[in-house]
C-alpha positions as CSV (number, residue, x, y, z in Angstrom):
1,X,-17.9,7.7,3.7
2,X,-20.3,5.4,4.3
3,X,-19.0,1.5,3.9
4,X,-21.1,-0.8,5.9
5,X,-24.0,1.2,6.4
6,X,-27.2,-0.1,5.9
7,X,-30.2,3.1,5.1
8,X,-33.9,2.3,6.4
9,X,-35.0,6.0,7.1
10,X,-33.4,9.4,5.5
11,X,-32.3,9.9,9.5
12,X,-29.8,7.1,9.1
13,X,-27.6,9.7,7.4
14,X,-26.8,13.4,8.3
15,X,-27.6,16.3,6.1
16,X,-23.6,16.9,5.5
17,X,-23.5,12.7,4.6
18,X,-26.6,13.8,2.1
19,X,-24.7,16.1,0.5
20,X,-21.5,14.8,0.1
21,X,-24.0,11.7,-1.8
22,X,-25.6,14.7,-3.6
23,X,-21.8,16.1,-5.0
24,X,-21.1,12.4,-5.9
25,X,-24.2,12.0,-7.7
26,X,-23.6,15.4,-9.9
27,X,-19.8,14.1,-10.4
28,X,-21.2,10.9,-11.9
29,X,-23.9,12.5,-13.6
30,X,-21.3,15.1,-15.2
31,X,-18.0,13.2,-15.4
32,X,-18.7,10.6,-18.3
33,X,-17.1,7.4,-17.2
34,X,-16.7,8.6,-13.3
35,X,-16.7,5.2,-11.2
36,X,-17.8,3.2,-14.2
37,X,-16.1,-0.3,-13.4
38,X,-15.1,0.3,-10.0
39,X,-18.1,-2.1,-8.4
40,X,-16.8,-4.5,-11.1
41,X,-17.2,-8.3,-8.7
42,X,-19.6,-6.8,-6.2
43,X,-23.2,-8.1,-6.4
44,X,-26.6,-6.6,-5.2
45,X,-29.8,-8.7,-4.4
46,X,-32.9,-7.0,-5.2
47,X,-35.5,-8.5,-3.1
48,X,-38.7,-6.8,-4.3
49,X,-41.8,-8.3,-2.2
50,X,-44.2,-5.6,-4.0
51,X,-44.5,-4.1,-7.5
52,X,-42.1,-1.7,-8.7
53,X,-40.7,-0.4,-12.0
54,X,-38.5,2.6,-11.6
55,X,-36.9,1.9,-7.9
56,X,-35.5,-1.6,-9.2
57,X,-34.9,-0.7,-12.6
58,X,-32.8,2.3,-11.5
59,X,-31.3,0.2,-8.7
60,X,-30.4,-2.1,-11.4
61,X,-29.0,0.3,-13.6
62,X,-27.4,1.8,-11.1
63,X,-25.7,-1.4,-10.1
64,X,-24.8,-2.5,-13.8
65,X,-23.4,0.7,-14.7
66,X,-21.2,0.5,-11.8
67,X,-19.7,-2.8,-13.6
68,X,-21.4,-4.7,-11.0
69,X,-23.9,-7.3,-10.8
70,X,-28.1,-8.0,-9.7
71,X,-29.5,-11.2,-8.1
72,X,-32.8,-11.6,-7.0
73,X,-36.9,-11.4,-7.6
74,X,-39.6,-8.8,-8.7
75,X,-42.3,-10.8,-7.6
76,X,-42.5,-13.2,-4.3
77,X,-44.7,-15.5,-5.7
78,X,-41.2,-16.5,-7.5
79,X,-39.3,-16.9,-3.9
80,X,-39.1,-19.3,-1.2
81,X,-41.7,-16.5,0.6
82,X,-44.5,-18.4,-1.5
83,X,-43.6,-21.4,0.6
84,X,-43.5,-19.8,4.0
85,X,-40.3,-19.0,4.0
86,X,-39.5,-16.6,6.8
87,X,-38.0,-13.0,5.9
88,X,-35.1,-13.4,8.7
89,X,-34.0,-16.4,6.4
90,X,-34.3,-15.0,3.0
91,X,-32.0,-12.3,4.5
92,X,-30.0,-14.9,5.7
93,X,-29.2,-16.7,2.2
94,X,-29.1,-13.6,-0.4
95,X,-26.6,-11.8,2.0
96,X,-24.6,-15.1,1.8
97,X,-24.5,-14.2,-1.9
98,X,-24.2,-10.4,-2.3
99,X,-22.5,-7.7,-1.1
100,X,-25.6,-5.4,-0.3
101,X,-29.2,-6.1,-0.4
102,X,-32.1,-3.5,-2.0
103,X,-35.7,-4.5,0.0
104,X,-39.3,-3.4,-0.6
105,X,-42.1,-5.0,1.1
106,X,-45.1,-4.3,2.0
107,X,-44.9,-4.4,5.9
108,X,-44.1,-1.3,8.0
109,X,-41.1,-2.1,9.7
110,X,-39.6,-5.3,7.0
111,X,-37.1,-3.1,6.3
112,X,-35.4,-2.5,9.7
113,X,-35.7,-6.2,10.6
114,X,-34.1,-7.0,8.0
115,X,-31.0,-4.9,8.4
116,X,-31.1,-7.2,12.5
117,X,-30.4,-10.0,10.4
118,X,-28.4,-9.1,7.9
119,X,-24.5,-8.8,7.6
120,X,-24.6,-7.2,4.6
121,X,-26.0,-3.2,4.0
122,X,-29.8,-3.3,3.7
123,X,-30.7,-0.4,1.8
124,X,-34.9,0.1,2.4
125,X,-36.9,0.7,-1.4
126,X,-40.3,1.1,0.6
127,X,-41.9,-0.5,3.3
128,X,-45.6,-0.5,3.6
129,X,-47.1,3.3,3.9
130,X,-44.3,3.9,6.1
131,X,-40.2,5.1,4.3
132,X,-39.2,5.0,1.0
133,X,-35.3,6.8,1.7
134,X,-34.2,6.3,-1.6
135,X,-36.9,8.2,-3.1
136,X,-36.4,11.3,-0.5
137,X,-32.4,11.4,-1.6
138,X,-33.7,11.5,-5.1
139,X,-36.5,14.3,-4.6
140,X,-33.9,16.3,-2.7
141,X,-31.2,16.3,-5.2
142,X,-33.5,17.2,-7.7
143,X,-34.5,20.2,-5.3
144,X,-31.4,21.2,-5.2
145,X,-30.5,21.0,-9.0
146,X,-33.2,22.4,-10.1
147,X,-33.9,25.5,-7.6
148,X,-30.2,25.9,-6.4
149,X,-30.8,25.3,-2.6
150,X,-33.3,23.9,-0.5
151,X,-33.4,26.5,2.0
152,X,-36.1,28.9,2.5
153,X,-38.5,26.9,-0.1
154,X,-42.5,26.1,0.8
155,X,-43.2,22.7,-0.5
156,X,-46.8,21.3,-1.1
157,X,-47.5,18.1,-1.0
158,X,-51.1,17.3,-2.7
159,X,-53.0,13.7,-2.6
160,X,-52.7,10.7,-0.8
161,X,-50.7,12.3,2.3
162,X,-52.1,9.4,4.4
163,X,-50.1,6.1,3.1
164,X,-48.0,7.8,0.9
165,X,-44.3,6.8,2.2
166,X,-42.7,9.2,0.0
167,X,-44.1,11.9,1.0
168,X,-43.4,10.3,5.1
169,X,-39.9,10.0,4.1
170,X,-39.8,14.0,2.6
171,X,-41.5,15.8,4.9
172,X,-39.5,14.3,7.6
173,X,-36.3,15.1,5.4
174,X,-37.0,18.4,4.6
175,X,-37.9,19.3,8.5
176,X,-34.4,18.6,9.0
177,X,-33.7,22.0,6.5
178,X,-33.4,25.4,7.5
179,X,-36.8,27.7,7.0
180,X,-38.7,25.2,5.2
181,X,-42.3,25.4,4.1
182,X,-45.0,22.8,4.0
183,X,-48.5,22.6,2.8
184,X,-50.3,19.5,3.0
185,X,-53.2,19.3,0.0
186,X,-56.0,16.4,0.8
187,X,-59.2,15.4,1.8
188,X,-59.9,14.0,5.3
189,X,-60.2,10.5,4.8
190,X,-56.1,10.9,2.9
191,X,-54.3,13.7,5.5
192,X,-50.7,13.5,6.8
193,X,-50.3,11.2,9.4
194,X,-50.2,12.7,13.2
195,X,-47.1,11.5,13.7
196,X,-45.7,13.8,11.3
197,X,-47.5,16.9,12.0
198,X,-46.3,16.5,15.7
199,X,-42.6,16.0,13.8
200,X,-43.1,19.2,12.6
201,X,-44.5,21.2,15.4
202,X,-41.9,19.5,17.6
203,X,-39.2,21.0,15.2
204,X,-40.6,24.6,14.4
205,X,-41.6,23.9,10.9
206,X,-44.1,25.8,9.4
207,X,-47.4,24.3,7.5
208,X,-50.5,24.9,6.6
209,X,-53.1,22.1,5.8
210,X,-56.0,22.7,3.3
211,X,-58.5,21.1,1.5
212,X,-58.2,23.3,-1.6
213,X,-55.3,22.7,-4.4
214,X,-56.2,26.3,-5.8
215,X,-55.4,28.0,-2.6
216,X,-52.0,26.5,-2.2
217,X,-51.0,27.2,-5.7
218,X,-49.9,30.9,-5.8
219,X,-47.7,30.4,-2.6
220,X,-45.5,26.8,-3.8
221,X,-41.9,26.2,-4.7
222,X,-42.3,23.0,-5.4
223,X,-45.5,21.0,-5.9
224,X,-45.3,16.8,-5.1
225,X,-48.2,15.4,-6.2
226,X,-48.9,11.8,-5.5
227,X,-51.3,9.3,-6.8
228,X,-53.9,7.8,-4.5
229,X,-52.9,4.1,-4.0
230,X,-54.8,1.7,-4.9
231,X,-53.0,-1.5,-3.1
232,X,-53.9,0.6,0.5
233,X,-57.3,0.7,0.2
234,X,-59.4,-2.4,2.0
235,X,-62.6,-1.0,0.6
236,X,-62.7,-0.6,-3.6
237,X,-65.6,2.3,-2.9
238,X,-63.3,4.4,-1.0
239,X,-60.9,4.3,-3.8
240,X,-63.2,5.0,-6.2
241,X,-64.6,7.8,-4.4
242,X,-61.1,9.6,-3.6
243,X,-59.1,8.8,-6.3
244,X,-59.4,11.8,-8.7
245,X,-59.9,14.1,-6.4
246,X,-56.6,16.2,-7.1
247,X,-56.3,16.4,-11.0
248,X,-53.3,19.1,-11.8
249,X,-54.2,20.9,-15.3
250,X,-53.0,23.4,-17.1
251,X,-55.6,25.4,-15.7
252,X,-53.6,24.9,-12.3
253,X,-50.6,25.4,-13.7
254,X,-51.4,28.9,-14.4
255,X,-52.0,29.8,-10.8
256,X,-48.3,29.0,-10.0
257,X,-45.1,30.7,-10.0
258,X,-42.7,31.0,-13.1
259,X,-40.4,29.0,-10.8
260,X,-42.4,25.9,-9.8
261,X,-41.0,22.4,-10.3
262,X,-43.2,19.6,-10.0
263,X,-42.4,16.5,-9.0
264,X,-44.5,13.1,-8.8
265,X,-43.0,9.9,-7.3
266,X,-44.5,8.0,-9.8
267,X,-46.2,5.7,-11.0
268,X,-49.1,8.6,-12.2
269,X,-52.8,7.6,-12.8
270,X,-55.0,10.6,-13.6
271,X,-53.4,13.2,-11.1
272,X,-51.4,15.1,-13.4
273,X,-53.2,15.6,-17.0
274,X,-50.5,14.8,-19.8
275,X,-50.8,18.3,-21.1
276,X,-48.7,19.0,-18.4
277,X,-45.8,17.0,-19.2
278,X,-44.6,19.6,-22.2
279,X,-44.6,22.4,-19.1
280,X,-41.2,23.3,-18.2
281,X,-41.9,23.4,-14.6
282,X,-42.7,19.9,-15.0
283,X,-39.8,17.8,-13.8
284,X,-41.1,14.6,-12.7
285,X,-39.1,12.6,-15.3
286,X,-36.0,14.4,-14.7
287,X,-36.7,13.1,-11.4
288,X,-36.9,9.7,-12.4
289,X,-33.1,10.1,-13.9
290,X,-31.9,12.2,-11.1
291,X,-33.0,8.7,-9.1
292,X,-30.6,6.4,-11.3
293,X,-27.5,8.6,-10.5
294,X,-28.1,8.7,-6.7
295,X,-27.9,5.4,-6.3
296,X,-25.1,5.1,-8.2
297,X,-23.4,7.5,-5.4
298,X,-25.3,5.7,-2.9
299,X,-23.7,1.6,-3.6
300,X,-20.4,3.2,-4.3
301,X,-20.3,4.7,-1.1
302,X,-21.8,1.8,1.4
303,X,-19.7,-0.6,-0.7
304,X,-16.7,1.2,-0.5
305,X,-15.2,1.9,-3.9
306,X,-15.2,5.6,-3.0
C-alpha cells in the first residue's frame, strides 16, 4: 500500500491511503496477535534531535511489538550532531543501518531534507512549529473511533495555535474533509498562522476565530487543547504572561455538549485541570494509545509486510 514511502506532511498520503491505515490500525488494535512478528529483522532508527516521550516511545513500541528492532538517540548531545556533524550525513549512515528512519528536529523543513538524502522511508515526528503527521493520523483515528465519522464535525482548537505543529498538521488534514468546522481559540500574540487561514478560505472551510473559550464551548465536537510551548518562546516574559491563559475546568466542561471528546497532544502543563481527566468526554489518553496502534499500521505498511 505504501512500501517505500517516506511521510513529512499528512498530504503525502490520500484520504482513501488514511483510511485504509485507519482499518489496519483497528484490525491490530482488535485482532490480538494481528502482524505480531511479521517486521521480525527489520530495524527502525529513531533519530530524536528534540525532547519527546510519547512519539518515540510509541514509535518504539510500535516497532518492538511488530517483532522488529530500534536504533538510535533521544538526545543529540549523544550523536555525532554534538560534533558538527551535518544532518545529510547522519541520514546517510543510520539509513545504512535500518530499514526506515523516525526524525524530529527542531528546524522547519529537517524533515523533508532528510527524506533528499535518504534511501530509506523518512517518516517526520515534528519539525520545528511546522508538521507533526504522525500525530494528525493519530488525532483522526481517534475522531473517527470515538464520534463514528469525521464529516460534518466543528472542531476547536484552543491555545498556542501559533507554533503549535499539531494543530498545523490537523487543521490542514481536516480541510481536506467534507463539511468540517473550525474554531481557532487564542490570544493575538498565539493565533493560527496566515498561511493556514488562507488554506482554509482557499478550500471553502468554515471558521470562526475568537478570543473567548466560553463562546466556542456550546457549538464544539471536538475540543484540542494545546499547551503553550515553552522551547518557542525567545523571551521568558512572554511565556510567563501567555501561558495559562486557556485553563479547561469542569466549569467549562459544563458549557459543552454530552458528546464532546477532548483531545490534548500532550505533554499538558496547567491547560486542562486534572479534575477533568475522570470526565468521559475526556479522551486525551485514549489518544495517546490510539497513537501506538497507528504506527504499528503505519511501518507495516511503508516496510511492506502488509
Amino acid at each position: 500500500m505504501l512500501k517505500g514511502r517516506s511521510l513529512i506532511e499528512p498530504g503525502n498520503f490520500t484520504i482513501e491511503e488514511m483510511d485504509d491505515l485507519f482499518t489496519l490500525a483497528e484490525k491490530i488494535e482488535n485482532e490480538e496477535g494481528y502482524l505480531r512478528e511479521s517486521c521480525r529483522g527489520k530495524l527502525l532508527a529513531t533519530l530524536f534531535f528534540e525532547p519527546s516521550t510519547r512519539t518515540r516511545l510509541s514509535f518504539e513500541a510500535a516497532m518492538q511489538r511488530l517483532g522488529g528492532s530500534c536504533l538510535g538517540f533521544a538526545d543529540p548531545g549523544s550523536s555525532s550532531a554534538s560534533k558538527g556533524e551535518s544532518l545529510a550525513d547522519t541520514i546517510r549512515m543510520a539509513a545504512s543501518y535500518a530499514d526506515a528512519i523516525v526524525m524530529r528536529n527542531p528546524k522547519e523543513g529537517a524533515a523533508l531534507l532528510a527524506s533528499r538524502y535518504s534511501p530509506v522511508p523518512v517518516i517526520n515526528a515534528g519539525d520545528g512549529g511546522h508538521h507533526h503527521p504522525t500525530q494528525t493520523l493519530t488525532d483522526l483515528l481517534t475522531i473517527k473511533r470515538l464520534r463514528g465519522s469525521i464529516k460534518g464535525l466543528t472542531v476547536g482548537f484552543c491555545g498556542d495555535l501559533k507554533f503549535g505543529r499539531t494543530v498545523h498538521s490537523l487543521a490542514k488534514a481536516l480541510a481536506r474533509y467534507e463539511d468540517v468546522g473550525m474554531v481557532f481559540v487564542a490570544p493575538d500574540e498565539l493565533k493560527v498562522p496566515e498561511y493556514i487561514i488562507h488554506l482554509l478560505q482557499k478550500e471553502g472551510i468554515k471558521f470562526l476565530e475568537t478570543k473567548s473559550l466560553e463562546e466556542a464551548m456550546p457549538g464544539l465536537d471536538v475540543l484540542y487543547m494545546t499547551r503553550v510551548q515553552r522551547e518557542r518562546f525567545f523571551n521568558e516574559e512572554d511565556y510567563i504572561r501567555l501561558k495559562d491563559t486557556y485553563v479547561l475546568n469542569k466549569e467549562k466542561m459544563e458549557l459543552a455538549k454530552n458528546e464532546l471528546i477532548v483531545l490534548h497532544p500532550l505533554p499538558r502543563v496547567n491547560e486542562i485541570a486534572v479534575e477533568v481527566d475522570t470526565d468521559p468526554r475526556a479522551a486525551y489518553f485514549k489518544q495517546a494509545k490510539y497513537g501506538m496502534y497507528v504506527r504499528m499500521a503505519l511501518l507495516s505498511s511503508i516496510l511492506g509486510v502488509v
